[in-house]
Backbone as CSV, one residue per row, in Angstrom:
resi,resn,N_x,N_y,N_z,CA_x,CA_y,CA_z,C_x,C_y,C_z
1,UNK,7.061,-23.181,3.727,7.348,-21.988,2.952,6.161,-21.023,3.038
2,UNK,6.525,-19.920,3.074,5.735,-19.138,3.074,4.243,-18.796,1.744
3,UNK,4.845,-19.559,0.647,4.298,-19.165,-0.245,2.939,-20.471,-0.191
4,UNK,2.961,-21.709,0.679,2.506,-22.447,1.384,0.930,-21.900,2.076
5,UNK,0.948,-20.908,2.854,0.217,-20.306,3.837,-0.870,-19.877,3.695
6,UNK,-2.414,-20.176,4.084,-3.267,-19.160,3.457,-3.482,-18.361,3.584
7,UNK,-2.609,-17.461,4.132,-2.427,-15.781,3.747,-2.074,-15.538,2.346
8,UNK,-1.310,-16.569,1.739,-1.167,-16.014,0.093,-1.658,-16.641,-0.674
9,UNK,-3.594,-17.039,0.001,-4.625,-16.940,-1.512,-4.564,-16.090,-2.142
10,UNK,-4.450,-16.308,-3.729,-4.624,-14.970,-4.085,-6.323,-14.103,-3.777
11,UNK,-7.319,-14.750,-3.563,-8.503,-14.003,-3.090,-7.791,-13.409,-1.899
12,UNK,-7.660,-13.925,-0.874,-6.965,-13.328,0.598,-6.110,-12.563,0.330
13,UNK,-4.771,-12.120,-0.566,-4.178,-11.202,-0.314,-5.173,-9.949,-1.392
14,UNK,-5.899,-10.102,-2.304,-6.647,-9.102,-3.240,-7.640,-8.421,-2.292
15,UNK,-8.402,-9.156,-1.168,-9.069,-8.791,-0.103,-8.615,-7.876,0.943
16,UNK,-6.871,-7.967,1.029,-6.348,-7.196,2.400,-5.988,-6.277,1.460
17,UNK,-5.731,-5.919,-0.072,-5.171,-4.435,-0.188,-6.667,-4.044,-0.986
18,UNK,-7.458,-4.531,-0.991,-8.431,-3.686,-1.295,-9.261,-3.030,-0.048
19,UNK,-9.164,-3.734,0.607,-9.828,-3.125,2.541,-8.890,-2.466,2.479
20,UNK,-7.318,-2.010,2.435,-5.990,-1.064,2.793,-6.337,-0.378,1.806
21,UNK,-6.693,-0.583,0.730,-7.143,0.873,-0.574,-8.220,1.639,0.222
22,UNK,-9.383,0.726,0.622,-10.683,1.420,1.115,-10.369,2.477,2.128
23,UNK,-9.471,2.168,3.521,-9.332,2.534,4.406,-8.654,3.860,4.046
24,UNK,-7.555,3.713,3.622,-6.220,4.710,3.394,-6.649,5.976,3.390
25,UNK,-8.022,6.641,2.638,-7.892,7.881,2.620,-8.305,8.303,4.476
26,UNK,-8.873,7.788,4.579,-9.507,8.066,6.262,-8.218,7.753,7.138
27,UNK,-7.023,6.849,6.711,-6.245,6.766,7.949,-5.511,7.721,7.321
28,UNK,-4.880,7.789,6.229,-3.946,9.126,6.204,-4.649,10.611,6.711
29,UNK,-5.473,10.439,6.618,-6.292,12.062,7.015,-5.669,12.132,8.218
30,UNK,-6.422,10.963,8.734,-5.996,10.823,10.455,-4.207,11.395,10.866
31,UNK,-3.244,10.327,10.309,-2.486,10.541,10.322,-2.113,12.088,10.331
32,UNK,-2.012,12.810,9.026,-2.019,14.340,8.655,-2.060,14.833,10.147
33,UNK,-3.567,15.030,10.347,-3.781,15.635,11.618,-3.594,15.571,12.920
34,UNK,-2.879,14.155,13.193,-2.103,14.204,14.305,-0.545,14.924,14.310
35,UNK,-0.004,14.787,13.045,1.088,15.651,12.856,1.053,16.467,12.952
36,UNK,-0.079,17.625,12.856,-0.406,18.629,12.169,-0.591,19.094,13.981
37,UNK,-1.094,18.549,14.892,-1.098,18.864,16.279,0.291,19.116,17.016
38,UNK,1.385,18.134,16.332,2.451,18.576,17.559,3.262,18.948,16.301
39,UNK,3.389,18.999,14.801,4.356,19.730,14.129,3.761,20.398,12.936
40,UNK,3.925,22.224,13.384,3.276,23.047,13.072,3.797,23.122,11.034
41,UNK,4.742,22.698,10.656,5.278,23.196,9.341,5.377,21.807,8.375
42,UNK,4.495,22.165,7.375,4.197,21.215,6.227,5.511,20.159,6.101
43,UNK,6.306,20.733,5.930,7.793,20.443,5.339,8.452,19.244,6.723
44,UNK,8.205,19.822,7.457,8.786,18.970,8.350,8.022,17.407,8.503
45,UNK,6.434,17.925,8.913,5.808,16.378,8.368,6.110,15.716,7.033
46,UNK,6.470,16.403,5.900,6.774,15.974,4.919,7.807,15.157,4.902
47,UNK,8.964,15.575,5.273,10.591,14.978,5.870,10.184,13.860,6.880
48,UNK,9.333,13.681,7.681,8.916,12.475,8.495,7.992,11.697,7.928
49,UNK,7.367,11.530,6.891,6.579,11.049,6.294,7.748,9.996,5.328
50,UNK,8.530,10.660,4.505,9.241,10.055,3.269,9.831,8.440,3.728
51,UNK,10.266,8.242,5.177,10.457,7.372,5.704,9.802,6.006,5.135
52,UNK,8.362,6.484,5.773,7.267,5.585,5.855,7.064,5.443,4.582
53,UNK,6.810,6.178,3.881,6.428,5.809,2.274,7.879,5.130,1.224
54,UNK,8.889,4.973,1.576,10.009,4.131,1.457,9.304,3.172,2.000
55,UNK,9.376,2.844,2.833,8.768,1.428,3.504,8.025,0.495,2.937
56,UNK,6.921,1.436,2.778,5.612,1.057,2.217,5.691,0.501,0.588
57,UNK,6.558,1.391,0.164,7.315,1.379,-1.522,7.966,-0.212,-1.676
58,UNK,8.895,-0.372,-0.983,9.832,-1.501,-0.494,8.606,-2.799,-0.286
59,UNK,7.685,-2.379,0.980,6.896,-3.589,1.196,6.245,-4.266,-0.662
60,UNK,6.109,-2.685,-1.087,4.682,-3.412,-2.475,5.634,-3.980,-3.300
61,UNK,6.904,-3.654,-3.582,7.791,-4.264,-4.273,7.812,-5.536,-4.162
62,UNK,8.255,-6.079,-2.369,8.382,-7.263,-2.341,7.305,-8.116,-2.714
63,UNK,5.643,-7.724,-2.552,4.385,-8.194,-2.842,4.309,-8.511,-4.150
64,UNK,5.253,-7.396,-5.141,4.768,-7.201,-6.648,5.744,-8.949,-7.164
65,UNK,7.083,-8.903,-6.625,7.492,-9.942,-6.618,7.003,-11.016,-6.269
66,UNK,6.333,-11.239,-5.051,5.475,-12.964,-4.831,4.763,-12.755,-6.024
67,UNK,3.441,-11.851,-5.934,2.596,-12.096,-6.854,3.273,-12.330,-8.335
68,UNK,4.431,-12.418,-8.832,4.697,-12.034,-9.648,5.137,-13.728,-10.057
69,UNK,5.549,-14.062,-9.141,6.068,-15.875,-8.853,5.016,-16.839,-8.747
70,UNK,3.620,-15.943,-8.488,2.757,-17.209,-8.155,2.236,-17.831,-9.511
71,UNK,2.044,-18.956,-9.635,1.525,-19.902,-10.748,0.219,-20.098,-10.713
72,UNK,-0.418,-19.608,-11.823,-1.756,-19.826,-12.504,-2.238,-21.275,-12.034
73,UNK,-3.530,-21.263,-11.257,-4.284,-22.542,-10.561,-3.710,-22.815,-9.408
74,UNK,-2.808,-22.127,-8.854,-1.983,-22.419,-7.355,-2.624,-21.388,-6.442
75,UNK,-3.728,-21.644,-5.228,-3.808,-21.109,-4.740,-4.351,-20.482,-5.055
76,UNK,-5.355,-20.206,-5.971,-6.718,-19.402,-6.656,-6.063,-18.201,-7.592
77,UNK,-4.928,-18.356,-8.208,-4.112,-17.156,-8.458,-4.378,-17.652,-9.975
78,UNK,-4.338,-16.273,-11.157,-4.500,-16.276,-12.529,-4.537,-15.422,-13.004
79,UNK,-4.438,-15.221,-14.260,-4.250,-13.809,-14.695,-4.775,-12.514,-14.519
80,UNK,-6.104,-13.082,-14.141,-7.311,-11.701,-14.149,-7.044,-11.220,-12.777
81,UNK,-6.810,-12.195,-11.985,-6.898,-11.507,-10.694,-5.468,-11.189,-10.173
82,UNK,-4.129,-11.200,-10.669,-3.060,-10.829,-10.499,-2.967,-9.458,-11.319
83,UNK,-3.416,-9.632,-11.972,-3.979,-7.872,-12.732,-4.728,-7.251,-11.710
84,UNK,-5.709,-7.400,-11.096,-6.387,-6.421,-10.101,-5.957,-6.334,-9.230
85,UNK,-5.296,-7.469,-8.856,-4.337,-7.045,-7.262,-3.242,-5.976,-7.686
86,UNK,-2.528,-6.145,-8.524,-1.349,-5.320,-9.036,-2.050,-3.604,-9.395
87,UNK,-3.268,-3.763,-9.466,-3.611,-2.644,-10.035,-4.381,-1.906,-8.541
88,UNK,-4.605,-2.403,-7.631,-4.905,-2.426,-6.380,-3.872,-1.840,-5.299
89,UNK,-2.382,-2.188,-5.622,-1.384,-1.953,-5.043,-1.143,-1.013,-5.841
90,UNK,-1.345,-0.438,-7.216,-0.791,0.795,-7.859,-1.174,2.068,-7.049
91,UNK,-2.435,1.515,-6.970,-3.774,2.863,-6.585,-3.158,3.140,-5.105
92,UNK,-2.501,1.992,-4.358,-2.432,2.265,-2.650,-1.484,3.180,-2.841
93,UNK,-0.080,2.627,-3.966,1.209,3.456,-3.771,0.735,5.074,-4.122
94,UNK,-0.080,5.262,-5.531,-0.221,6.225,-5.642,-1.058,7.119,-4.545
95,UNK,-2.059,6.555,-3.812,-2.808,7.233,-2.974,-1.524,8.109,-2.212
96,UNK,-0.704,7.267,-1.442,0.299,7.387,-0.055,0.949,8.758,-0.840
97,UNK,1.589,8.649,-2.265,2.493,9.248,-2.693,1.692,10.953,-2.567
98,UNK,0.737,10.601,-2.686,0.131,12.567,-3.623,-0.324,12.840,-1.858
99,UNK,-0.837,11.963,-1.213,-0.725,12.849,0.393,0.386,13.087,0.724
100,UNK,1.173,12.540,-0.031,2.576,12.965,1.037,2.543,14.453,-0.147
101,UNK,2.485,14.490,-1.300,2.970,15.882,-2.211,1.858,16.846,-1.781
102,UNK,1.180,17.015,-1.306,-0.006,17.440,-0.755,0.397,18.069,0.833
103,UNK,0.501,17.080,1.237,1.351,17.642,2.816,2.119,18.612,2.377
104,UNK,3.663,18.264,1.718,4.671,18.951,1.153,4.342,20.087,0.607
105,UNK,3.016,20.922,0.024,2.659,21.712,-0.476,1.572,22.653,-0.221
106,UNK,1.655,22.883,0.972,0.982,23.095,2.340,1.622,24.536,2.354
């Protein structure tokens, strides 16, 4: 089972969205500006963007759910730190969301 794996320590998964929090503002920039090279109008990157941030929405959902199943002393998982991961994944969704309203308002 997946829930088996040590990809879902809870240290190991609190580690990959806090490096994906760290990163995000520098790769969305990136992102932006490659759009911004072959499609000249806010709106349209905006409309190609919403995709991805569904996705991304969908992925943290399913995350919010494991974490949400995992049992206290299983796998280094407990209250304090299912709070910071959850609060870790708030900050990612919200980051993604206001570049995309940001693009859109261009």
């Amino acid at each position: 089972s997946l829930k088996d794996k040590p990809c879902m320590e809870g240290e190991y998964v609190k580690a990959v969205f806090t490096y994906t929090l760290d990163q995000l503002p520098e790769k969305l920039s990136e992102v932006t500006q490659q759009m911004s090279l072959y499609l000249e109008n806010p709106a349209t990157q905006s409309i190609l963007l919403k995709p991805v941030i569904r996705k991304i929405s969908r992925a943290m959902e399913d995350a919010r759910r494991f974490i949400g199943e995992s049992v206290d002393g299983e796998h280094s998982w407990n209250t304090e730190l299912r709070a910071k991961v959850l609060k870790t994944m708030h900050d990612i969704e919200s980051s993604v969301k206001n570049a995309a309203l940001k693009l859109s308002s261009r």
